[in-house]
C-alpha positions as CSV (number, residue, x, y, z in Angstrom):
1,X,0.0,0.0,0.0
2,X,1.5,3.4,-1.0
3,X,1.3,6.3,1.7
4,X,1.2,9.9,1.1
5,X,2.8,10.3,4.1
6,X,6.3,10.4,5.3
7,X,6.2,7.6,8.4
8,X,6.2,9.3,11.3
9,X,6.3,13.0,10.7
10,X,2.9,13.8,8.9
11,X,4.6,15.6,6.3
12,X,3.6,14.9,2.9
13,X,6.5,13.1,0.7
14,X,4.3,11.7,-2.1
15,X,2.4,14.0,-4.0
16,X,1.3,11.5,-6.5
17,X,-0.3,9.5,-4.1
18,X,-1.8,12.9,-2.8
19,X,-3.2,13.9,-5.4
20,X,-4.9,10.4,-6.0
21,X,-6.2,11.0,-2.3
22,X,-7.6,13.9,-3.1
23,X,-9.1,13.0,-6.6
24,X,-11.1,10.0,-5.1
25,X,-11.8,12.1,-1.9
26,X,-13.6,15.3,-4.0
27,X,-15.7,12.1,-6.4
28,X,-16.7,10.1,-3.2
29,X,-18.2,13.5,-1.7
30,X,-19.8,14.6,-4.9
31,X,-18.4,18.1,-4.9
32,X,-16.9,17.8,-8.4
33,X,-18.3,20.5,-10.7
34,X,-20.1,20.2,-14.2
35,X,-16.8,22.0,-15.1
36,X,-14.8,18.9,-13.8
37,X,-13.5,21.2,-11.0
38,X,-14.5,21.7,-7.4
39,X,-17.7,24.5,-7.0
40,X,-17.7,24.8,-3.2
41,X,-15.3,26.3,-1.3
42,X,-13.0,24.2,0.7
43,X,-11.5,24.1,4.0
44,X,-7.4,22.7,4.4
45,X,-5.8,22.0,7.6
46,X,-2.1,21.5,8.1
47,X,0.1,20.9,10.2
48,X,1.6,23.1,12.8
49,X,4.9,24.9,11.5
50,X,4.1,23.2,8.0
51,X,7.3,23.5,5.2
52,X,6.4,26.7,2.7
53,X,7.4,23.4,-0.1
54,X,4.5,21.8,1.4
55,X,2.0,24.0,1.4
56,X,3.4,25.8,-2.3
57,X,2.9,21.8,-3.7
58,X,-0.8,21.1,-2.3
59,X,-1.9,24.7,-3.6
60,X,-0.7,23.8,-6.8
61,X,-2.5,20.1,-6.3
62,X,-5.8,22.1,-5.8
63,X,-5.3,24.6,-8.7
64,X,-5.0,21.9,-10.5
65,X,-8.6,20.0,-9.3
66,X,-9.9,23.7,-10.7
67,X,-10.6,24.6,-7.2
68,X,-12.4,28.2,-7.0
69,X,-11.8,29.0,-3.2
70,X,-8.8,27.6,-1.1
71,X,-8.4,28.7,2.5
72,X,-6.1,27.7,5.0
């Protein structure tokens, strides 16, 4: 099984495996769009004293999913 995660430190190390996450997360809740993006505005949480690499790499993951609102 392929984690997202690096083992131990919550820090995200594979970004394809992210992505994946969040793909089949967004279908599973129905919020993806008639434009194939995400309508709704959505909600992150991260992790205290997160890496600016980290958070720059799952912005760009949710620009990418055509999201229209990020906040985190």
């Amino acid at each position: 099984m392929r984690n997202a995660f690096e083992a131990g430190s919550g820090i995200v190390s594979n970004w394809d495996v992210m992505e994946s996450l969040l793909d089949y997360v967004f279908i599973k809740m129905g919020v993806e769009g008639s434009n194939g993006g995400v309508d709704v505005p959505i909600v992150m949480t991260e992790a205290v004293a997160n890496l600016p690499y980290s958070r720059k790499c799952i912005t760009l993951l949710l620009q990418h999913a055509n999201l229209t609102d990020i906040k985190f």
